[in-house]
C-alpha positions in Angstrom: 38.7 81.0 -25.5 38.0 83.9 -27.3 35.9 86.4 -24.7 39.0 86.0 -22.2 41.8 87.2 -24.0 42.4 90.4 -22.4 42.4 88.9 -19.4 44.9 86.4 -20.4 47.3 88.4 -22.8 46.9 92.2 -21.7 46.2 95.2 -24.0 49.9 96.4 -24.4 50.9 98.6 -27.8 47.6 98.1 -29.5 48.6 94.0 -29.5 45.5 92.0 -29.3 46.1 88.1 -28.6 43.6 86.4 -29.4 42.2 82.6 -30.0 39.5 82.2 -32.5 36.4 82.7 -31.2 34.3 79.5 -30.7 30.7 78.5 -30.0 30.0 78.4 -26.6 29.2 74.7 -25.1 26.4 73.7 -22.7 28.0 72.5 -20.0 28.2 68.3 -20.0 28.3 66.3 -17.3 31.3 64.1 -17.2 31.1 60.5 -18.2 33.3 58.0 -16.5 34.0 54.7 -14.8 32.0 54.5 -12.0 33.4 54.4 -8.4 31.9 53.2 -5.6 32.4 54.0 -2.3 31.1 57.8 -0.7 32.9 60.5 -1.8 33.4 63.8 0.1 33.5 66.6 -1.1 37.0 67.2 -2.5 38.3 68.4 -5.4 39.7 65.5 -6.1 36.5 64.2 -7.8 36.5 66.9 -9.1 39.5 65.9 -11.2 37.7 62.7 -11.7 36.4 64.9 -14.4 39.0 66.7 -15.7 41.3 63.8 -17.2 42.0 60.1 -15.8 44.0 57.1 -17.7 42.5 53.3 -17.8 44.9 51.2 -16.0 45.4 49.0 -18.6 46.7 45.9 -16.1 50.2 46.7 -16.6 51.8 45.7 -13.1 54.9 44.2 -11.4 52.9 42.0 -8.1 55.3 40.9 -5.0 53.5 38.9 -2.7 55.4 37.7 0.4 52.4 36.7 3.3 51.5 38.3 5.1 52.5 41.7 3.8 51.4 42.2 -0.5 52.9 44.4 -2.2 51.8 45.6 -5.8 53.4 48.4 -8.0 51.7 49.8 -11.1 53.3 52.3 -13.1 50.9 55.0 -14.9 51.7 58.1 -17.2 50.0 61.3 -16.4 49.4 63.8 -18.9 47.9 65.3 -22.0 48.4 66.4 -25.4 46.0 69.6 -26.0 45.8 71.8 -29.0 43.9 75.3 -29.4 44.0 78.0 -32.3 45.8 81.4 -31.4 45.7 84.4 -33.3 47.0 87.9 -32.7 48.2 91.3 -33.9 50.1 94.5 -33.9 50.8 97.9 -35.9 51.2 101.3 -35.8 51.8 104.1 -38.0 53.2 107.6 -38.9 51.7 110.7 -41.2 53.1 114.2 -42.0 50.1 114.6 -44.2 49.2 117.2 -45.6 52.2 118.7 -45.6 54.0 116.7 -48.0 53.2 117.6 -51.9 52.3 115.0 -54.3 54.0 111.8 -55.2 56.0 112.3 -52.7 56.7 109.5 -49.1 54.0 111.0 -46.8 54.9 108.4 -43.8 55.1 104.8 -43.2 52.8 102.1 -41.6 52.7 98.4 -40.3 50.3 95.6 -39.2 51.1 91.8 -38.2 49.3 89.4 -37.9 49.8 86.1 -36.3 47.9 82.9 -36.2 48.1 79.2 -35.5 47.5 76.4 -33.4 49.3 76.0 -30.3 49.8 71.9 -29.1 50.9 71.6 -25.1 51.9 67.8 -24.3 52.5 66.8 -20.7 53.5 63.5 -20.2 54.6 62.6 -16.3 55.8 59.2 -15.2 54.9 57.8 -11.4 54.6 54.3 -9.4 51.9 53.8 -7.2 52.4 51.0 -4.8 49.7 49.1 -2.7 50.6 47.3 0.4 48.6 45.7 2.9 48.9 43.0 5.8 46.9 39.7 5.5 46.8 39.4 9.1 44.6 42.7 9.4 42.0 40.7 6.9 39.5 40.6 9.6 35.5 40.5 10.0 34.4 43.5 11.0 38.3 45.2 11.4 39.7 48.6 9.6 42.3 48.0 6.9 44.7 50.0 6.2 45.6 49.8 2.4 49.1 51.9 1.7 49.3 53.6 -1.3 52.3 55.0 -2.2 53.3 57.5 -4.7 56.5 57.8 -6.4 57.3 60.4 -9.5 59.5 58.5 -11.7 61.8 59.8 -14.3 61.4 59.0 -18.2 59.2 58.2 -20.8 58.6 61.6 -22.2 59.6 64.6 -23.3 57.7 65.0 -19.9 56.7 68.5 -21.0 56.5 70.2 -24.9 54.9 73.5 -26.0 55.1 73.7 -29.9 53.5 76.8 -31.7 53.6 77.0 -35.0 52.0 80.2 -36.5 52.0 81.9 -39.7 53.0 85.8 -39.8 51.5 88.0 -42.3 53.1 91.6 -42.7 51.4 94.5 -44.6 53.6 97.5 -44.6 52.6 100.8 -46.5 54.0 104.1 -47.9 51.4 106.9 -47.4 50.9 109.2 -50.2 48.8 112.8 -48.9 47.0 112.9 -52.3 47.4 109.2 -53.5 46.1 105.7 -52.6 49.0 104.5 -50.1 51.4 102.1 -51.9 50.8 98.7 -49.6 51.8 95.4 -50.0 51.4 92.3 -47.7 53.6 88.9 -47.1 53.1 85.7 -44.9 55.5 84.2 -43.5 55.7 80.6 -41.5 57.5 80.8 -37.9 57.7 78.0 -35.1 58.3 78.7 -30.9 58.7 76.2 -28.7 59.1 75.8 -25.0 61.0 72.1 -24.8 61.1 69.5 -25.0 62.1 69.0 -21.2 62.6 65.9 -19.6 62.0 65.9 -15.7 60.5 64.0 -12.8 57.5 65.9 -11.7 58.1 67.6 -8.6 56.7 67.8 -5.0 57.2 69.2 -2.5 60.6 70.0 -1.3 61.7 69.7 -5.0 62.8 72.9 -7.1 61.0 74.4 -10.0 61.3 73.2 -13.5 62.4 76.1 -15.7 61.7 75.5 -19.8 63.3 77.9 -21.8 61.6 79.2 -24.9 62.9 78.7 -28.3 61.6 80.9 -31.6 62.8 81.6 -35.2 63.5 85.1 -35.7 61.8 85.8 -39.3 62.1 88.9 -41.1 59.3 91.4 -41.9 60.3 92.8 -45.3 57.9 93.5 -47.3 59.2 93.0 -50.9 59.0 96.3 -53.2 57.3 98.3 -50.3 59.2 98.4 -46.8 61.4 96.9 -44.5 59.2 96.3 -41.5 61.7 94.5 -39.1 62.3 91.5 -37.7 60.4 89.4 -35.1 60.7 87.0 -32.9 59.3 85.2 -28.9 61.6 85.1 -26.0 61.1 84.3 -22.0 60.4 80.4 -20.1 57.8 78.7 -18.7 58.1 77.9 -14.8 56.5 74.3 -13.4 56.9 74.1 -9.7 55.4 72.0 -7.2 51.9 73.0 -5.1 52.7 72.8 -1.2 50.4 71.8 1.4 48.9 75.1 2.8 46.3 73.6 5.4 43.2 73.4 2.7 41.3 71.0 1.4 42.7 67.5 0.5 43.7 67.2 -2.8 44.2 70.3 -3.8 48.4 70.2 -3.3 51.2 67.6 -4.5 49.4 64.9 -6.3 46.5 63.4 -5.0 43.4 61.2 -6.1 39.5 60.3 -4.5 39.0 56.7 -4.3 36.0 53.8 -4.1 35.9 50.4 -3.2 33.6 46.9 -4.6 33.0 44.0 -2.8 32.8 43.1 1.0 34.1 46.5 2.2 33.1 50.2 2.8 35.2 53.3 1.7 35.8 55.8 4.5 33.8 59.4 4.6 36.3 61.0 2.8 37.8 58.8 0.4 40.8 61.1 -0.7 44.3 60.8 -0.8 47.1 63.5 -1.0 51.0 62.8 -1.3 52.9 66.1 -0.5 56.4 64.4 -1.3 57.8 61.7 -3.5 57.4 58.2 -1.9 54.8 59.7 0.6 52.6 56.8 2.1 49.0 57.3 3.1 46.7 54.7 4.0 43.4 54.2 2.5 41.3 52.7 5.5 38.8 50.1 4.0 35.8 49.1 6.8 35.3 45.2 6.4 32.1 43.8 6.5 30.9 41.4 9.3 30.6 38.5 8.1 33.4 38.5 5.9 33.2 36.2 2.6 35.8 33.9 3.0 37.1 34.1 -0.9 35.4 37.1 -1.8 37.6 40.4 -4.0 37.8 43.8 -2.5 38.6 46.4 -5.0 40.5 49.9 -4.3 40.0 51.9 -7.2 41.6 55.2 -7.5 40.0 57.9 -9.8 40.8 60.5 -10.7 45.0 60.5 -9.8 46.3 63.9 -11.1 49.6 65.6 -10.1 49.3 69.4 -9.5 51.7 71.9 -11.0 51.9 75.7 -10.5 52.4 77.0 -13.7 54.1 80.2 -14.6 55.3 82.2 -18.2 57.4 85.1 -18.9 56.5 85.1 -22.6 57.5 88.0 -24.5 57.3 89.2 -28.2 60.4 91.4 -29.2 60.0 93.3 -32.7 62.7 94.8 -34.0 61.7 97.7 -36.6 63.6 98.2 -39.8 66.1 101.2 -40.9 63.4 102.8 -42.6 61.4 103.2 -39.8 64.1 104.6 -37.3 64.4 106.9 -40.2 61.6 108.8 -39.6 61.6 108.5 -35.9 60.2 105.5 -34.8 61.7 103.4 -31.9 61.3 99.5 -31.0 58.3 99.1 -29.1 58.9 97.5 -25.3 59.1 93.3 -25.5 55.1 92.6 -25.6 54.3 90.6 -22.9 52.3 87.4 -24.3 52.0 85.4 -21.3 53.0 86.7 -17.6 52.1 85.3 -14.5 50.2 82.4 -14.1 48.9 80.2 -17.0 45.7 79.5 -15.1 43.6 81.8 -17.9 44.3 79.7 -20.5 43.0 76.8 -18.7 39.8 78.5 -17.8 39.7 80.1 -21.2 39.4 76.4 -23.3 36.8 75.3 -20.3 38.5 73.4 -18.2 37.5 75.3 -15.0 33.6 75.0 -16.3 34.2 71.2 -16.7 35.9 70.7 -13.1 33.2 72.5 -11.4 30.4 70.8 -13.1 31.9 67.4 -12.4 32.2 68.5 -8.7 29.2 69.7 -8.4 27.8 66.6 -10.0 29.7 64.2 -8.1 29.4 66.2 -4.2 27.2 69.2 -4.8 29.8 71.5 -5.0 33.3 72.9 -5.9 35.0 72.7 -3.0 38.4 74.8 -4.3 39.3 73.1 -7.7 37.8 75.6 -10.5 39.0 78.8 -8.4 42.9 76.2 -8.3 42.9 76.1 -12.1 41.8 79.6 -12.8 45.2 81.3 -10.4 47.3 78.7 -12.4 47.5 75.7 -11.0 47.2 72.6 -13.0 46.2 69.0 -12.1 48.2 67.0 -14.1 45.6 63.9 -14.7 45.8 60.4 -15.7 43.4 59.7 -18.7 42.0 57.3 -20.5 43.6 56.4 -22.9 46.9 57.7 -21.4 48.1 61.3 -22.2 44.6 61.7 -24.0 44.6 64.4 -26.8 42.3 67.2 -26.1 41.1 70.2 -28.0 38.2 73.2 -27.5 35.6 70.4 -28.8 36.5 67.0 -26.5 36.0 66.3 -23.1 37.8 64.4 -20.7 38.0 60.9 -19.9 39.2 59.6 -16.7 41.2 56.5 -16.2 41.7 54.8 -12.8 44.3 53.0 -10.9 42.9 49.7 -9.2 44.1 47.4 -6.8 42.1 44.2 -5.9 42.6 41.2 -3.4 41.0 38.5 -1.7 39.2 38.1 1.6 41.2 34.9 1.8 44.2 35.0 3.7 45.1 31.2 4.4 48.0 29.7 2.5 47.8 26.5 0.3 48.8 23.5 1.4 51.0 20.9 -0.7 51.6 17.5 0.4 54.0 15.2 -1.2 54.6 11.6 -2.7 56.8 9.2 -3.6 56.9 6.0 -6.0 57.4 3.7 -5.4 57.5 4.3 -2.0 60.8 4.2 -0.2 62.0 1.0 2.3 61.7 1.6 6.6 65.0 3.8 6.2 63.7 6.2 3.6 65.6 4.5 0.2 64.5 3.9 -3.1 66.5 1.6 -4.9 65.2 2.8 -8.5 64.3 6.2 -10.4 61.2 7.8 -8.2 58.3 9.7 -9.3 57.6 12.6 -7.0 54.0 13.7 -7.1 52.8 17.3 -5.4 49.1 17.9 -5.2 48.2 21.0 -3.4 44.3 22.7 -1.7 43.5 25.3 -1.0 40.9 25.8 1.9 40.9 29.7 1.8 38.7 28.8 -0.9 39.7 30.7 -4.1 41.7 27.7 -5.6 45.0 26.5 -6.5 46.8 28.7 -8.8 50.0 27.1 -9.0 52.8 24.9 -7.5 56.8 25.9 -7.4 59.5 23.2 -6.9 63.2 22.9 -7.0 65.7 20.2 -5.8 69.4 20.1 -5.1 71.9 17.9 -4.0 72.8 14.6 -6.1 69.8 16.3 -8.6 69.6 20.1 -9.5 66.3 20.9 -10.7 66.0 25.0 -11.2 63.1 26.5 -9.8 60.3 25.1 -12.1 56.0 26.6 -11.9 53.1 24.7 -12.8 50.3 26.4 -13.1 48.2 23.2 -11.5 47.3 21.8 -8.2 49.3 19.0 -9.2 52.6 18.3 -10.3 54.9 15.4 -11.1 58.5 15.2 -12.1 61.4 12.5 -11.9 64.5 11.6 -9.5 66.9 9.7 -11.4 70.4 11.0 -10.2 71.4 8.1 -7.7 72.4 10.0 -4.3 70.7 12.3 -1.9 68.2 15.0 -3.3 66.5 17.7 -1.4 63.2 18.9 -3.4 61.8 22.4 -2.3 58.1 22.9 -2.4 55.1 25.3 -1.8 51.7 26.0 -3.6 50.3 29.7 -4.3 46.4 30.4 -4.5 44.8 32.5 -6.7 44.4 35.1 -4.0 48.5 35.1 -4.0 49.0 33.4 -0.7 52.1 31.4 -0.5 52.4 28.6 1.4 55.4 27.9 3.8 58.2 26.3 2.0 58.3 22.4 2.4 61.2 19.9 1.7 61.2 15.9 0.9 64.1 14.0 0.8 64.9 11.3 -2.3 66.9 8.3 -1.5 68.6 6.5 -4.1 71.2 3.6 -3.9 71.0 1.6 -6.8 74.3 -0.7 -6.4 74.1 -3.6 -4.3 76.2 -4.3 -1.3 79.9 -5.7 -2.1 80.8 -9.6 -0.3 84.4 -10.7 -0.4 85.5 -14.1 0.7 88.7 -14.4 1.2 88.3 -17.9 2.9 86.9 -20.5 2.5 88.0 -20.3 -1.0 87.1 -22.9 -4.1 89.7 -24.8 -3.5 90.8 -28.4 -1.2 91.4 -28.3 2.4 92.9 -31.3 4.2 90.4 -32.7 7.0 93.2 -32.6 9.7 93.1 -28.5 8.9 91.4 -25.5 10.7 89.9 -23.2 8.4 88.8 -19.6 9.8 86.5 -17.8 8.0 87.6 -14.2 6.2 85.2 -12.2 4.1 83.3 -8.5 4.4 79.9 -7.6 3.9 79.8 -3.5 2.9 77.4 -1.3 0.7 79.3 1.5 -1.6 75.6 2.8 -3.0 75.2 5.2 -0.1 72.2 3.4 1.7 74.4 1.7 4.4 73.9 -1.9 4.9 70.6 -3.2 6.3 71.4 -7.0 7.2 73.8 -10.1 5.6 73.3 -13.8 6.3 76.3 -16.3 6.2 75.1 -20.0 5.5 77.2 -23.2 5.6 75.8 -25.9 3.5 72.3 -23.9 4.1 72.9 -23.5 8.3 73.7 -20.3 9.8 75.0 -22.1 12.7 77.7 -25.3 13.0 79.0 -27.3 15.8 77.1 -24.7 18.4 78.9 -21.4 16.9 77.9 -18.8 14.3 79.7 -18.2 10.9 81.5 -14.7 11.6 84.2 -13.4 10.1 87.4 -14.9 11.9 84.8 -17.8 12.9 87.9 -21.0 13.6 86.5 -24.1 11.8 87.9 -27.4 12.9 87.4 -29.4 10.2 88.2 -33.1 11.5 85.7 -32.6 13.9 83.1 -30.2 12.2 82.8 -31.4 9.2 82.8 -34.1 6.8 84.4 -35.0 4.0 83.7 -33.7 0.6 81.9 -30.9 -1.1 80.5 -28.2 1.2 78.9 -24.8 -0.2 79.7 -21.2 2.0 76.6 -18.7 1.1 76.6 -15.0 2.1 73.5 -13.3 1.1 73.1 -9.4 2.0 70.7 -6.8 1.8 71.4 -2.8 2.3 68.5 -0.2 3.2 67.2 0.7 -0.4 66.4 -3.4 -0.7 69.5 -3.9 -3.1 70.5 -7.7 -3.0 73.7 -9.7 -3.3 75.1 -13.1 -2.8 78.3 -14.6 -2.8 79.1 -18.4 -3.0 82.2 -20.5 -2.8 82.1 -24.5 -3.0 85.2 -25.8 -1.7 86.5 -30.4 -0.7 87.8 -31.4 2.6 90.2 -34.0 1.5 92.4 -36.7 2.9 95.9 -37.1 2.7 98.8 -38.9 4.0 99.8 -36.8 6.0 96.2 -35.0 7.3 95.5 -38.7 8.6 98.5 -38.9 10.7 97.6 -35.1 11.7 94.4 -36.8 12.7 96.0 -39.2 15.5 98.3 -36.6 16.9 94.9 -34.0 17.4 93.4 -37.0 18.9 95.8 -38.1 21.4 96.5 -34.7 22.2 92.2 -34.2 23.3 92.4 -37.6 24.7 90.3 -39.4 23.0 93.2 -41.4 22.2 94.3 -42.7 25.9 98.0 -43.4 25.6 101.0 -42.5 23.1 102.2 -45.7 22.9 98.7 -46.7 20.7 98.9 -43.7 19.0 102.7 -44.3 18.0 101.6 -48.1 17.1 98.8 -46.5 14.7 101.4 -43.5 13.3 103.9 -46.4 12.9 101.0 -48.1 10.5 100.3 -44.6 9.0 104.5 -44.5 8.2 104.2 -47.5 6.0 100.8 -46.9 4.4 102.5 -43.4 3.7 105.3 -44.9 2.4 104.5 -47.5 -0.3 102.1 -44.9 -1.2 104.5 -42.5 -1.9 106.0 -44.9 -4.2 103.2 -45.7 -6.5 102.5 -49.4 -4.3 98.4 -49.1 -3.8 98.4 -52.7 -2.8 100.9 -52.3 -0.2 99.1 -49.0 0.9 95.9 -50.1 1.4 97.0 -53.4 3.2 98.5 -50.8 6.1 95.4 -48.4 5.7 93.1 -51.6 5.9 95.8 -52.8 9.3 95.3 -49.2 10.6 91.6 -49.7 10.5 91.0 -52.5 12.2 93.5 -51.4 14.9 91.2 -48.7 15.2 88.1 -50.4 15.2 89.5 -53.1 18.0 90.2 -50.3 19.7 87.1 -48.3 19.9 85.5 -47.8 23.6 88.7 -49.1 24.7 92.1 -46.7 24.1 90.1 -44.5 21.4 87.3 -42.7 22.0 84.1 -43.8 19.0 83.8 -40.5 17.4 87.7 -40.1 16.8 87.7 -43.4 15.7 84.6 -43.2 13.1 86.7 -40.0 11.9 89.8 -42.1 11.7 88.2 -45.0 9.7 86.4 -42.7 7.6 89.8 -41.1 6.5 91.5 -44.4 5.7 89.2 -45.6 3.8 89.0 -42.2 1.9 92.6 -42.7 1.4 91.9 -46.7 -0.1 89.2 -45.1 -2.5 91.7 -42.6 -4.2 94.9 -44.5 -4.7 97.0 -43.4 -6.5 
């Protein structure tokens, strides 16, 4: 830095500037990660040199087919130290007019020197986006990249100089050695720290105001020098657009691409305001792989900043020097105007050039940018690199890769055991998901969730398959899709689990387990219903293990005329059901048709009234019979009983084909003699 000084600092009051001098390097080429892909000849390359961050896979990815969207944040910056050094003085003599021993004038020299440490440190998303559906053989697409300054992190911007002052001041003697003595003193300036998002276009300048210690310049035992100490502010504002070459305004950043794909002729991107999209347009080959990765890499990514100082240097001389007639010298201007010097001054032009040159055969405006004061902010590797005279560089990169396939996963579903004709399980079920992929690059996971009689959060397994249990009885809707490593998503899917573990309900209300007289009509009462959920498939009703009796079924309000329809003693009802998740249930009752004195003479009036008893007058001649029987019975007389039941039956058997009809009779005599057997 040394040569330039002048150029940078000025030659005001006999106040030289200056950094130590150092040996001159050979320029280096520029080593970083290579990019492939043609580059044209911007300046953005040129960057590529200067400073660039490795991404270090920090992103937040949303992929929703068939547009992907992926956001990586990335810190631009530096932290850059260099030695300064500078000095002033002046003096005054009324030699030789002044006799011996005595004050002959007065004089001063300072010196500074230090090392000055400039940190940037800018935050900014960039966000990727393309659309699947424009992943085709042969076809342009358009990758959007987006570029967002972002506030934080930080300070974004700190200038810290810490120096050391050292003060000789002297009384001049005509005729003696002058009387001299010298101090050092330590003083710090700063310019921040600052926080701010780094500006683009339509954005206003960032002002940093300068902070310094005011030390004083006494010289113990000699002279009062003064005081000293750095005023002014340093001005960052945003680089418009003029019409130049790309790259060279806002922020901006050359590209290449890997795999099955071709960068255009200029690979360069420029974003002149915050959230500015621009498309970097990738040629696909023809034939396209059909799971093959294309990589957009972006190298170098830098954020320009027109840079600007007002620095001044304000000494303020002691009494005894006003004494004798000096004044304050005018504020010494340190920096003014652009800081683009200082830049050129530790190299930086020399590196961008050669890195330009090397990477498109020439500088096509970047070194000549630098030099008038504007300043690419870069992203480095590692981020917010430290840099002095003696290091170079290192470029980091932004990348962004996806897959040539575009097709979605797909997931099927299964169920066990596997549910009845109507979709019910009648037990916990096992749901299995087992997902391909024929895009080719492979299952990367499956996501599920169910609500409904079951809540299951959404729940990721990174497999092709998964497997979880139903157990909540009820209705349960599970939601399902698969994702592929090249982060398509398939459509969501839904299955339905069925479960109805109870078993349907059967009430009989009649017959009941009780006796029934054989002269009675019994009419069948129960229900058949399902309360698990399922509804009821199908219920059978069985009397003594037939479905059917005397030519009718066995429904519910079914009239059963006993004395004709069935015999005496035990008979079994059955109900069996079934409802639509294959639950069973059976009910059974066992109830006696009887005979009593009175059902038997209920037996000869139903008779004569169907007619199979011709005429009252032998039906009042076997009720007169049944009166008797009936009676001796009632008091405790068996013998007597049975003698009239034994009369009654043969009446009835002489009278059979004649007055009463065979059946009724068989029925009659069937009764008495039940009657004979269970006396009393």
């Amino acid at each position: 830095m040394g040569e330039r000084t002048e150029a940078l600092f000025g030659n005001e009051t006999n106040m030289k500037m200056k950094l130590k001098p150092k040996k001159k390097l050979k320029p280096k080429k520029q080593v970083t990660r290579p990019v492939t892909g043609r580059f044209n000849p911007l300046a953005l390359v040129v960057l590529a040199s200067l400073l660039c961050l490795s991404w270090q896979d920090r992103f937040s990815a949303v992929s929703a087919a068939p547009i992907v969207t992926q956001t990586q944040p990335i810190r631009l910056g530096f932290d850059a130290t260099a030695p300064v050094s500078e000095h002033a003085g002046d003096s005054i003599s009324l030699c030789p007019f002044v006799p011996p021993g005595l004050p002959a004038g007065l004089s001063y020299d300072i010196s500074v020197s230090g090392t000055a440490n400039v940190r940037m440190d800018m935050g900014a998303d960039v966000t990727f986006s393309y659309d699947k559906a424009n992943v085709l053989a042969g076809a342009t697409l358009p990758v959007n990249v987006t570029y967002t300054p972002t506030p934080g992190g930080g300070p974004n911007v700190h200038v810290k100089v810490p120096v050391n002052i050292s003060v000789q001041g002297c009384i001049k003697d005509c005729f003696l050695p002058d009387l001299c003595d010298t101090i050092t003193i330590p003083c710090t300036f700063e310019a921040g720290p600052t926080f701010f998002t780094a500006p683009l276009t339509g954005d206003g300048p960032v002002t940093v105001p300068v902070v310094s210690c005011t030390v004083s310049l006494n010289v113990a035992g000699v002279v009062d020098v003064g005081s000293a100490h750095i005023e002014g502010s340093i001005t960052l504002s945003p680089v418009p657009n003029t019409g130049g070459f790309p790259g060279l305004a806002g922020a901006g950043a050359a590209f290449g691409v890997t795999g099955p794909a071709t960068a255009p002729l200029i690979p360069v991107l420029e974003w002149d305001t915050a959230g500015q999209t621009v498309a970097a347009n990738l040629g696909l080959n023809n034939p396209l792989p059909s799971a093959a990765d294309v990589t957009l890499r972006l190298t170098p990514v830098f954020h320009w900043l027109a840079t600007s100082a007002d620095l001044r240097l304000v000494i303020e001389l002691g009494s005894v020097f006003h004494d004798v007639g000096f004044s304050d010298p005018s504020p010494i201007s340190l920096f003014s105007g652009s800081l683009g010097p200082i830049y050129s001054d530790v190299g930086l032009d020399t590196q961008v050039g050669d890195a330009v040159s090397a990477a498109v055969g020439f500088d096509p405006g970047f070194a000549a940018a630098i030099a008038a004061g504007s300043v690419p902010i870069p992203l480095t590797n590692p981020e917010i690199q430290a840099l002095t005279p003696s290091t170079t560089p290192v470029l980091g990169s932004v990348g962004f890769t996806f897959s040539t396939d575009v097709t979605p996963p797909t997931t099927t579903a299964s169920l066990a055991p596997s549910p009845t004709p109507f979709g019910w399980n009648n037990s916990d079920v096992t749901v299995t998901l087992s997902a391909t992929d024929p895009g080719g690059t492979g299952v990367a996971k499956i996501t599920y969730s169910a609500s409904g009689a079951q809540n299951i959060p959404p729940t990721t397994v990174n497999a092709a398959l998964a497997a979880f249990m139903i157990t909540a009885p009820g209705i349960t809707t599970v939601t399902f899709f698969a994702t592929d490593n090249a982060g398509n998503v398939e459509s969501g899917k839904t299955v339905i689990v069925r479960i109805d573990e109870i078993a349907p309900t059967i009430t009989i209300n009649q017959p009941a387990a009780t006796q029934y007289p054989h002269s009675a009509v019994l009419t069948l009462d129960y229900t058949v219903v399902d309360t698990g959920g399922s509804g009821l498939d199908s219920f059978t009703a069985r009397l003594d293990g037939a479905t059917t009796l005397a030519g009718h079924g066995l429904a519910s309000g079914q009239a059963i005329d006993l004395l004709t329809e069935l015999a005496l003693g035990t008979h079994t009802f059955r109900i069996d059901a079934v409802d639509k998740a294959a639950n069973t249930s059976s009910n059974i009752v066992t109830f006696e048709i009887i005979v009593t004195p009175d059902s038997i003479k209920a037996d000869v009036t139903h008779f004569l009234a169907s007619g199979q008893i011709k005429n009252s007058g032998l039906a009042n001649s076997l009720l007169s019979t049944l009166e008797a029987a009936a009676a001796a019975r009632a008091k405790g007389d068996c013998n007597t009983a049975n003698n009239n039941y034994q009369a009654f039956i043969n009446q009835v058997t002489a009278q059979i084909g004649k007055g009463i009809d065979p059946v009724a009779g068989a029925i009659m005599i069937a009764d008495a003699q039940y009657l004979i057997a269970h006396c009393p």
